[in-house]
N, C-alpha and C positions, 0 to 999 in steps of 0.2 A: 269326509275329511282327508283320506287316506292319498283318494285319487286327484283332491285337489293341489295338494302337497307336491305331488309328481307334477303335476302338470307345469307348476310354477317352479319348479326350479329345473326344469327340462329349457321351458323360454329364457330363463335370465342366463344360463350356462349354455345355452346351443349360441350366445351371444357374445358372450365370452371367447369361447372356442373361436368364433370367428376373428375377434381380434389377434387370437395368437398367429392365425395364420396369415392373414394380412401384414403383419410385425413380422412373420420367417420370409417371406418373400418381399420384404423392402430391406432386409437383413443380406438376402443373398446377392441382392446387387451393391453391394458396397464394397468397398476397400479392405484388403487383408492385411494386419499386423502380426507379422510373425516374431515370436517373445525374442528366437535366438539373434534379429535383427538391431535387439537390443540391450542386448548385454549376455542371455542366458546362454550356459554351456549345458549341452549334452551330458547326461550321468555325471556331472559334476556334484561336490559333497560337499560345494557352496551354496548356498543359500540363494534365490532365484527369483527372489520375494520385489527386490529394485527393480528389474528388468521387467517382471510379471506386470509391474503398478506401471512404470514408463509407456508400458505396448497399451495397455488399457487406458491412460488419461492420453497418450495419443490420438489412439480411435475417438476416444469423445470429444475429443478438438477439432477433429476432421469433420464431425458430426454425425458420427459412427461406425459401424461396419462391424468384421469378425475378429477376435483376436485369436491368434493359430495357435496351439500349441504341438507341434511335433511329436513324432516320435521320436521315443526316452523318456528318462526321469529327469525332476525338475524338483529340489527341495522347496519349500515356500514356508514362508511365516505368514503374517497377517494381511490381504489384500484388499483392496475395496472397486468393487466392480461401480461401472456407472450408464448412464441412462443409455441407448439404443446401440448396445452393445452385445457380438453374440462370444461365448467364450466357448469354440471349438476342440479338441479333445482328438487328434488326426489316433487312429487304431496304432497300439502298441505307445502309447502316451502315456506318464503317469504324473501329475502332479501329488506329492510328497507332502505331509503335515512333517516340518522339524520337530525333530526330538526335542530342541534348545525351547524351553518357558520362553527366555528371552528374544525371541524369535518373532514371538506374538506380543501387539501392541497390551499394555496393561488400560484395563477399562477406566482405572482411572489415573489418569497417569501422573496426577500429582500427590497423589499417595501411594504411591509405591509400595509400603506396607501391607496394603492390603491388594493380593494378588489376586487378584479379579484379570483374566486374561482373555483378549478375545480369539475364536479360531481361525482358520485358515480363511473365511469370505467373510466380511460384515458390510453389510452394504444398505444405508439408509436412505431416504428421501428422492428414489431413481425410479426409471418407470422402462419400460420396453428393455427387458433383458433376457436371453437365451443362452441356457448351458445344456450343451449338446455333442455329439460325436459318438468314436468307437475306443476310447480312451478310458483310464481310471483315477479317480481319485481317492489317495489312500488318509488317512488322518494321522497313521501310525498312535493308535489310539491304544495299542499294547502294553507301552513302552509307558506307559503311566499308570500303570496296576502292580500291585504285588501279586504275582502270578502265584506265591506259595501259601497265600493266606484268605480267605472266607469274610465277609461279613455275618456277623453270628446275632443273636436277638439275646440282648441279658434277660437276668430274671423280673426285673420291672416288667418289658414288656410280654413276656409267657405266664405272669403270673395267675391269667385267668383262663389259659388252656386246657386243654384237656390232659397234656403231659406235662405242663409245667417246666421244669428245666430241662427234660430231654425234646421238647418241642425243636422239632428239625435238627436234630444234630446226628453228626455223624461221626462213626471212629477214628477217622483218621482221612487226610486230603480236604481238596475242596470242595468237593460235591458236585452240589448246582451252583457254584458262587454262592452270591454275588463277591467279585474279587474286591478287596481292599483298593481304594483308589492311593493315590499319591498327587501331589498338586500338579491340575492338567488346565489344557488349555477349555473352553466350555465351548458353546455350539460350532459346532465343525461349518456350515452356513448360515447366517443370521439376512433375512432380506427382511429390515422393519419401516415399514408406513413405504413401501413399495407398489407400485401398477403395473401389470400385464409383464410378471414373470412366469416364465418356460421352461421348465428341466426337460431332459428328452433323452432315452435311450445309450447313458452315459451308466458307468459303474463305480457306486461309493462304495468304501469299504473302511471298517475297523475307526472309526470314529471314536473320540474319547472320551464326549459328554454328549448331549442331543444331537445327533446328527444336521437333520434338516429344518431350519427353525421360519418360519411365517410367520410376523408380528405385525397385527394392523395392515395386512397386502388387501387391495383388491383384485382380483380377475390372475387365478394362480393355478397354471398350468402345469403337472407332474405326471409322465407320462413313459411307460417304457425302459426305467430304471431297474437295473440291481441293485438293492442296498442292503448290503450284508456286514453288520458289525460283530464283536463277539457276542455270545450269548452269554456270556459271562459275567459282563461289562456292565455294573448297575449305570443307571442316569443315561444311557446309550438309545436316546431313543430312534426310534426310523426319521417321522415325519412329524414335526407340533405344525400346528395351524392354531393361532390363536389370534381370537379377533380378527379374525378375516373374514372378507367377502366374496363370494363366486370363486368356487375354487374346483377343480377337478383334479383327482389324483386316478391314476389308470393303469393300467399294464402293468403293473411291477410287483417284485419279489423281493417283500422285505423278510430281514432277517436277524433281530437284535434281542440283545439284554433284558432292554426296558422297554417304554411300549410302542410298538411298530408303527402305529397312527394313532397320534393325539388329537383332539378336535377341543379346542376350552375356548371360552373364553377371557383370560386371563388379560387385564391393561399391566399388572406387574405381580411378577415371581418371587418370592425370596431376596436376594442378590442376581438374577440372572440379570445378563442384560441384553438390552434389545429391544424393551419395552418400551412406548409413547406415553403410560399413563391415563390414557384416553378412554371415555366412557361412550361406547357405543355399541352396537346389536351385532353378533357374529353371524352370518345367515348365508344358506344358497350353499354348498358343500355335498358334492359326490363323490364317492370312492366306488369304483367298479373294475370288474376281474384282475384280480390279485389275491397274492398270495403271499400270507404272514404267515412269523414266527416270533414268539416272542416268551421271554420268564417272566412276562410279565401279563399285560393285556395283549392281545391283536389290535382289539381297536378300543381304543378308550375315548369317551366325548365326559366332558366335566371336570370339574374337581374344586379347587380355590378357586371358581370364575368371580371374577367382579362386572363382567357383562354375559348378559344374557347370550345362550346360543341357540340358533334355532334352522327348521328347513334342513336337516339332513338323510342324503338317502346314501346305504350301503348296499351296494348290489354285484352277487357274482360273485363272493371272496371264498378260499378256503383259507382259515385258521386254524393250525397243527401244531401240534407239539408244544401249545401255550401254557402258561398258570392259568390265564381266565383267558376267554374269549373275547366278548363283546362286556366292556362294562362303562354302565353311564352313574358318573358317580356328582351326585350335589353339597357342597360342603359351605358353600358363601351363598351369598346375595343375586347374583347373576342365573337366571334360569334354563332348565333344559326343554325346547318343545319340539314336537313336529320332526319325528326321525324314526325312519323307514330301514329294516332292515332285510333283503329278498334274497333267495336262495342262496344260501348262505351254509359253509361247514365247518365247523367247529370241532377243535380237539383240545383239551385239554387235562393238564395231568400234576398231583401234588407236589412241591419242591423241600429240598431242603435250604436253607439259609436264610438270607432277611430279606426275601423279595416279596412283596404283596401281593396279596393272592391267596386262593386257595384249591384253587381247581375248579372254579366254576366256570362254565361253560356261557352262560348269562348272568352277570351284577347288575341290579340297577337299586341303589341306596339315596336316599334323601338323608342325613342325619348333619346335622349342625358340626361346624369345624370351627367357627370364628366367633367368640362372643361382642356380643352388641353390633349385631346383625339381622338384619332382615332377611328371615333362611330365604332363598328362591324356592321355584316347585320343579316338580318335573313330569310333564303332562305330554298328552297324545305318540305312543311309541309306539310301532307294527313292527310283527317277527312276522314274516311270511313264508313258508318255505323253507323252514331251518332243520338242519340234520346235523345232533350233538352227540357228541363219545365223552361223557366226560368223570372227574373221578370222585367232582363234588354234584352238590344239585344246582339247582336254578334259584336265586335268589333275588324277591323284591322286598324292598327292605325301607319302609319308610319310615316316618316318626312323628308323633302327635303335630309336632308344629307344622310338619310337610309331608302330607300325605300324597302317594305317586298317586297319579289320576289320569287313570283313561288308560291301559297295558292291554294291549291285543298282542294273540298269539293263534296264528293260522297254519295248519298243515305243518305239524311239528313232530319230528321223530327225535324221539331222547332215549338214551342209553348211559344210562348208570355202571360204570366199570371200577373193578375192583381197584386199587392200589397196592403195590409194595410198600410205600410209604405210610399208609394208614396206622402204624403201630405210632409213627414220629409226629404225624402229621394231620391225619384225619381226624373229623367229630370237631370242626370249628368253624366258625365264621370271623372274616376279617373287615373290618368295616375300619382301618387307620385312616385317617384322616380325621375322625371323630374330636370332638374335646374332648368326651367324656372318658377317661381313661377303661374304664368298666366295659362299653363299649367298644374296644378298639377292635381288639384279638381276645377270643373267647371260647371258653368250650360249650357245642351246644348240639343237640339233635339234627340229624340232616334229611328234611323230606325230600322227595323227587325238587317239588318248589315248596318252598316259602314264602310265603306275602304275608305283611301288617305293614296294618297303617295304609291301606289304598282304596280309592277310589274310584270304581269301575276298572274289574279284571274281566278279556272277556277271552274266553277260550274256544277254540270249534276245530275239531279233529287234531287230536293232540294223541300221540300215542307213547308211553313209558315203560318199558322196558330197564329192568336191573337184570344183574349178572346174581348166580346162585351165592357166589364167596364174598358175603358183601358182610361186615362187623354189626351190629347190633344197635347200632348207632344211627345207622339209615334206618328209617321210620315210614312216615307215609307218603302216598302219592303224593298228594297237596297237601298242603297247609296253610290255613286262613286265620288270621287272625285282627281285631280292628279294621273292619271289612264294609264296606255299600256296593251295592250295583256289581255284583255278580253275577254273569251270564256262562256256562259250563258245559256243553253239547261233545258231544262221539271225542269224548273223555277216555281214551282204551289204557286203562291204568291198574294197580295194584296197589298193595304197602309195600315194603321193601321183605325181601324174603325170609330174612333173620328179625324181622320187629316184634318187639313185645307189645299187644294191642296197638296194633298199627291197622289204618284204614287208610283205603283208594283215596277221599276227603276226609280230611278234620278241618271244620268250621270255628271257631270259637269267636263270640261278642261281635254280631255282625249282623245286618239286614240287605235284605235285596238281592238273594240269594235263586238261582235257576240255573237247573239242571237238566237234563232229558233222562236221567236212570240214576235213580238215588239208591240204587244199592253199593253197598260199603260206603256209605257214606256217613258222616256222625258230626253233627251239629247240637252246641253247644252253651249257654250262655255263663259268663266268668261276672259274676259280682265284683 
C-alpha cells in the first residue's frame, strides 16, 4: 500500500512541476509593468492599491507578462491578481498590508454591517500565476491585536481538566498568547478555484488572519519561501490548502501562531471566505524539506472537512518548538486516507493560553464534531523514520462510530520530556473540535501512546524513552484500548518512571493481538 502511494503521487506531481516551469519561461519572455509607471510612489503613505490593480489588469490586456515592483515600500489594500501574470518583488521591495479596514474590499459589500474584509490578494477563477522575487510582503498583521492582553480559556471550558481554573494561567503578562485580536482583515492570499499557481522564494511576513489560503486550486506550486508571522498571533496560519489538487509545498521556513500547514478538505469554513462550496476529493499533496514552527500544529491534515482528502506524503521536515506536531484530526463527513509521513523531527512543548493542543508530538482523532452526520474515517497512515522530543505522548484517539484503521509506525525514536508547565498544564487531552463537551479538554492519564477505538496498529522498531522528572501521571508505554489487528515487534519501551502499576503494554477489550516479547506486558478484558 505504502509504496504504491508514493509512486502515484511522485507521477501526477513530477507533472505538475513540469507545468510550472513551462508557465516561468513563457512568463519570462513577456512585457514588463512597472507599478511606479502607474501611479505608485516610492515610500509614499498613500495607498498604492489603484496603481498596483491598473499595472496588473494592464498585463492581462496585453495578454500577460511581469508586473515589477521596485525597490521600496508600496502600502496596498485589496488587489486581485489575474490569469498569466508573474508579480515580481525586485530585492529591497516591500509590499505593505494598510493599517486602514477600509482599505480592504468588505466581502460583502452590500452589507457593510457585517465586516467580513478581504486581505491584501484575492484572486478567483485565474489560472498561470507567479509570485516571485527577492522582495517582502508584510501584512502588518500587529497592528490588529491587543498586544497587552491573552486569550484565556473560561471555566466552562477547563471544567473537566485536571487544574480546572488554573489550567494555563499565568500571574501576570501574556505568556504564550494567543493575543486578543481586534477586527482585521482575514486571509492575507486567497487564490480560490485557481490553476497552475507559483510562490517562489519571496518573504511573507506578520499576516493577520491565515496567511496563505488554496481553495479548490489545482496543480499549486510553493517553493522557497520565508513565511514568518507572529507566534503569537491566533488564526495566523502559514499555508491552508483546502480542496486541492496536485500541490507541492518545498523549501520553506514557516513560522506562525496557528498551524504552519493546513491540508483539509473544507468546500466552506464558518464565515471565511474564499470558498466554492464544491464537493469533491482533495488528493496528490507533498510537502518536503521544511522547516516549521508553530503554537499550534506543524502540520495539521483534517478537521470540519466536507470532502474527503487523501494521497498525502510529508517528507524531510523539522517541527520545533510546536504545541503538536503532526496532527490529523476528523470531525465531519469528508475522510482522511493514504498519508505518508518520512523522516521527519518533531518538537514539541505545553503552552499557556487558549491554543489547542497539548504537546503532542502525534494526534490523530476521529471523534464526531457535527451532528447529523455521516462521521468519515481515517485509514492507511505511515510514520517512517520519525524522531520526537515531546512534552505530551502520542495520541490515537478514535471512537466507536470511527474507528482509525490501519496506523503503522516504523523506526520510531520518542522521548518523553519533562515540562515546566506541567503544574498548569500537563495530565490532559484535548480533542476540541468534539461536540461532546465532556470530550473536549479533559484530565486524563498519559501513556508513551494511546490508542482506542482502532483497527490495525502495527509497530516494528519503536524505541521510548522518558526523562527521570516526569509527574505521576505519565503511565505506560502503550496503551490499548477497543483494539483488532495488532501487530507489535523490537518494541524497546518501559512504563513511565514515576507510574503507579504502570506497564511497557496495557491491553484492555481487544483481539488480534502479537507481539515478539510479552514481557511487561498486561492484557486485559473490561465487561
Amino acid at each position: 500500500m505504502y509504496q504504491s502511494i508514493v509512486h502515484f503521487l511522485k507521477q501526477n506531481l513530477l507533472c505538475a512541476a513540469m507545468l510550472f516551469l513551462s508557465v516561468t519561461c513563457v512568463f519570462a519572455q513577456q512585457s514588463i509593468f512597472n507599478i511606479t509607471d502607474y501611479g505608485a510612489v516610492v515610500n509614499s503613505k498613500l495607498p498604492a492599491t489603484k496603481a498596483l490593480q491598473n499595472a496588473i489588469d494592464a498585463c492581462s490586456k496585453s495578454g500577460g507578462g511581469t508586473v515589477f515592483i521596485p525597490s521600496g515600500t508600496f502600502i496596498i489594500g485589496t488587489v486581485h491578481l489575474q490569469s498569466h501574470i508573474t508579480l515580481y518583488l525586485q530585492s529591497g521591495s516591500i509590499l505593505k498590508g494598510s493599517t486602514h479596514l477600509s482599505d480592504y474590499e468588505n466581502f460583502f459589500p452590500d452589507t457593510p454591517f457585517i465586516p467580513i474584509h478581504k486581505g491584501m490578494f484575492f484572486t478567483e477563477n485565474k489560472e498561470d500565476i507567479i509570485i516571485t522575487g527577492e522582495g517582502r510582503i508584510d501584512g502588518s498583521g500587529i497592528f490588529f491585536f491587543d498586544t497587552t492582553k491573552a486569550k484565556k480559556l473560561d471555566s466552562i471550558a477547563t471544567r473537566f481538566t485536571r487544574q480546572k481554573n488554573n489550567f494555563r494561567n499565568i500571574a501576570e503578562g501574556v505568556g504564550d498568547g494567543p493575543l486578543v485580536p481586534n477586527d482585521r482583515p482575514y486571509q492575507m492570499f486567497v487564490f480560490s478555484n485557481c490553476k497552475r499557481v507559483s510562490v517562489k522564494n519571496i518573504f511573507i511576513t506578520d499576516a493577520p488572519f491565515w496567511c496563505m489560503h488554496f481553495a479548490d486550486c489545482d496543480a499549486v506550486f510553493v517553493s522557497g519561501i520565508r513565511l514568518w508571522n507572529n507566534l503569537l498571533a491566533p488564526n495566523a496560519d502559514g499555508i491552508d490548502v483546502t480542496s486541492c489538487t496536485n500541490v507541492i509545498i518545498n523549501d520553506c521556513d514557516i513560522r506562525t501562531g496557528d498551524d504552519a500547514i493546513a491540508i483539509t478538505g473544507y468546500n466552506h469554513h464558518f464565515e471565511i471566505p474564499g470558498f466554492q462550496h464544491v464537493k469533491h476529493i482533495s488528493k496528490n499533496i507533498i510537502v518536503s524539506n521544511c522547516n516549521l514552527q508553530s503554537y499550534s500544529s506543524g502540520i495539521r491534515i483534517g478537521f470540519l472537512d466536507q470532502n474527503t482528502v487523501k494521497n498525502i506524503e510529508v517528507n524531510n521536515v523539522n517541527i520545533t518548538n510546536s504545541t503538536r506536531g503532526i496532527g490529523i484530526f476528523l470531525r465531519d463527513e469528508g475522510s482522511l486516507e493514504n498519508i505518508s509521513f518520512n523522516n521527519v523531527f518533531i518538537e514539541t512543548k505545553l503552552r499557556t493560553g487558549d491554543w489547542w493542543g497539548n504537546g503532542e508530538p502525534i494526534h490523530i482523532s476521529a471523534v464526531r464534531g457535527k451532528a447529523n452526520i455521516q462521521l468519515g474515517s481515517i485509514r492507511h497512515v505511515f510514520f517512517n523514520n520519525i524522531i520526537c522530543a515531546g512534552e505530551n505522548g502520542i495520541l490515537l484517539y478514535g471512537s466507536e462510530e470511527s474507528h482509525l484503521q490501519d496506523i503503522n509506525f516504523n523506526h520510531i525514536r520518542f522521548k518523553v520530556v519533562n515540562s515546566a508547565l506541567n503544574t498548569v498544564a500537563g495530565g490532559n487531552i484535548d480533542l476540541r473540535g468534539c461536540l461532546r463537551p465532556r470530550e473536549q479538554l479533559f484530565q486524563s492519564d498519559i501513556p508513551g501512546i494511546l490508542a482506542r477505538y482502532i483497527e490495525g496498529l502495527h509497530i516494528n522498531d519503536f524505541m521510548l524513552e522518558w526523562s527521570k522528572q516526569l509527574p505521576s501521571f505519565f503511565t505506560n508505554g502503550l496503551e490499548l484500548h477497543h483494539f483488532s489487528n495488532v501487530s507489535i515487534f523490537n518494541f524497546k519501551a518501559s512504563h513511565a518512571p514515576n507510574a503507579i502499576n504502570g506497564y511497557k503494554i496495557f491491553a484492555a477489550s481487544g483481539d488480534g493481538f502479537v507481539t515478539d516479547d510479552l514481557s511487561g506486558v498486561k492484557k486485559v478484558e473490561v465487561q
